[in-house]
Backbone as CSV, one residue per row, in Angstrom:
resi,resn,N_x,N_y,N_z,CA_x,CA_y,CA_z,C_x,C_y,C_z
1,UNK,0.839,-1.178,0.000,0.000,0.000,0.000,0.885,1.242,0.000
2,UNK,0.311,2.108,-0.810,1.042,3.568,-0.480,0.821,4.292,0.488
3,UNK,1.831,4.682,0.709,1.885,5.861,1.748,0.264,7.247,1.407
4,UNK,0.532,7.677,2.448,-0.704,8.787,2.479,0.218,10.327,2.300
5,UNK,-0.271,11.103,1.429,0.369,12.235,0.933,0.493,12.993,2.839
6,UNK,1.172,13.624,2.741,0.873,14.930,3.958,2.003,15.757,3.388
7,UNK,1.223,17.617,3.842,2.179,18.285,3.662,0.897,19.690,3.648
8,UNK,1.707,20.609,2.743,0.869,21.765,2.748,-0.377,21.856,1.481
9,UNK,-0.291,21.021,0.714,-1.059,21.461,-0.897,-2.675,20.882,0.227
10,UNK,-3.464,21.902,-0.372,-4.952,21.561,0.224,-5.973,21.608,-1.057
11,UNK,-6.728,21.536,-1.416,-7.580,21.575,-2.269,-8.962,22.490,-2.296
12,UNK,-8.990,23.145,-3.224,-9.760,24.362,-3.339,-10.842,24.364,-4.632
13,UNK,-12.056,25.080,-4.350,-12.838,25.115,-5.340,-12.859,26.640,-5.863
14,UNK,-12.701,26.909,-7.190,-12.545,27.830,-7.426,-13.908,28.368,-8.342
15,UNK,-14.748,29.424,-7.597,-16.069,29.478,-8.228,-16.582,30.884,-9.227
16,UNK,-16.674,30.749,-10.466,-17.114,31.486,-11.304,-17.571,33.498,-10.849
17,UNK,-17.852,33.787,-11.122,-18.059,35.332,-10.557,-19.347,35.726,-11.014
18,UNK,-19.636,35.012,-12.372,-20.403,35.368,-13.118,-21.490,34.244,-13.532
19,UNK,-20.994,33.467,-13.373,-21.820,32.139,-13.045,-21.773,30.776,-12.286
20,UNK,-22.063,29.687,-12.454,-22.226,28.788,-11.280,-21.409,27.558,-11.439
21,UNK,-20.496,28.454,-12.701,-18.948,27.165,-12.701,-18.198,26.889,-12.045
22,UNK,-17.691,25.695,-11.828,-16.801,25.955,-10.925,-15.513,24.365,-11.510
23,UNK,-14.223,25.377,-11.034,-13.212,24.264,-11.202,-12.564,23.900,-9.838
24,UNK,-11.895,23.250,-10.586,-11.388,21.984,-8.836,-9.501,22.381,-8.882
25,UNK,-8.610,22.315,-7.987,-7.558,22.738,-8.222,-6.865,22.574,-6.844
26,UNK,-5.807,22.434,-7.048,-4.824,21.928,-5.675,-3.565,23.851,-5.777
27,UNK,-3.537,24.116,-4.040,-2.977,24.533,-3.704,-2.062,24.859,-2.835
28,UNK,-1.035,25.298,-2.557,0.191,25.415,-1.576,-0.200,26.472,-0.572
29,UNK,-0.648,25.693,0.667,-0.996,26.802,1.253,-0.124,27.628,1.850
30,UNK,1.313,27.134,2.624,2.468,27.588,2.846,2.786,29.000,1.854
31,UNK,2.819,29.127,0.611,3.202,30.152,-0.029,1.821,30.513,-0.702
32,UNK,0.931,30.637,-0.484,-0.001,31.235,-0.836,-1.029,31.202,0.434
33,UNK,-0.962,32.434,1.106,-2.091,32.405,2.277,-3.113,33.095,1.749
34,UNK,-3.388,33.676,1.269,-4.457,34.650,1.257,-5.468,33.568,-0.414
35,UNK,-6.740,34.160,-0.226,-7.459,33.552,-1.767,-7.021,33.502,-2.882
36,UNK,-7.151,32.570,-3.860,-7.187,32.928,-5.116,-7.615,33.554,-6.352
37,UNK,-7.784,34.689,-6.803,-7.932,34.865,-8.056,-7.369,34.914,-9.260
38,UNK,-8.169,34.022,-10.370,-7.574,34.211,-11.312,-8.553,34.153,-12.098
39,UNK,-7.925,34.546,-13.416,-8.527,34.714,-14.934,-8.840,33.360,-15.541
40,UNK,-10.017,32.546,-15.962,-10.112,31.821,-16.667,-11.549,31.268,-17.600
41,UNK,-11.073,30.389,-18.515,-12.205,30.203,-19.391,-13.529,29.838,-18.667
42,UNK,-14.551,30.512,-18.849,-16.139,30.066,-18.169,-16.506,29.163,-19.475
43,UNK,-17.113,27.854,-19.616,-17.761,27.466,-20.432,-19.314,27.526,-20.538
44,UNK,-19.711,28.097,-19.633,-21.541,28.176,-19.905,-21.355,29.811,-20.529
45,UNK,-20.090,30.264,-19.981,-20.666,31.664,-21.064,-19.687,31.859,-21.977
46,UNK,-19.177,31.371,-22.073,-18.316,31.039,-23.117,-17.192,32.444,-23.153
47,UNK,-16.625,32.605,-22.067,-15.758,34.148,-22.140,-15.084,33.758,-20.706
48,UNK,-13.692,34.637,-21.188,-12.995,34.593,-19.983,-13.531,34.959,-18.577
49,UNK,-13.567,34.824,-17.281,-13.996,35.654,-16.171,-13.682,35.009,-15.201
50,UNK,-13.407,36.205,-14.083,-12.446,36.099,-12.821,-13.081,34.608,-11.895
51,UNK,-12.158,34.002,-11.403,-12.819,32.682,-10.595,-12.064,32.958,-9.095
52,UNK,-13.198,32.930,-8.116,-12.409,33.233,-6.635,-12.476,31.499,-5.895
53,UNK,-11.310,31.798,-5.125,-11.355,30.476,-4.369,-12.646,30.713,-2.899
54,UNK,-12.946,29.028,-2.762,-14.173,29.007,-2.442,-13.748,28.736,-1.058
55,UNK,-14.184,28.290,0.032,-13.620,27.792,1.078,-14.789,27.226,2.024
């Protein structure tokens, strides 16, 4: 059997601004404390737009 991961990466949902998309995404929480935003493709509206991390 494998070992069990441990460490800092936690897992985050990162949710649409503009609509009710949402992507899935692993992060370092050690060097990144504060939320995420970033720029990315929405597919229900078919246009770029800001995605905040969810918590």
């Amino acid at each position: 059997m494998g070992k069990k991961k441990t460490g800092q990466r936690i897992h985050v949902k990162l949710r649409s601004t503009e609509s009710t998309y949402v992507y899935h995404s692993v992060k370092n929480k050690r060097n990144t404390t504060e939320r995420i935003l970033i720029k990315k493709y929405d597919p229900i509206l078919r246009k770029h737009v800001d995605f905040k991390e969810e918590r």
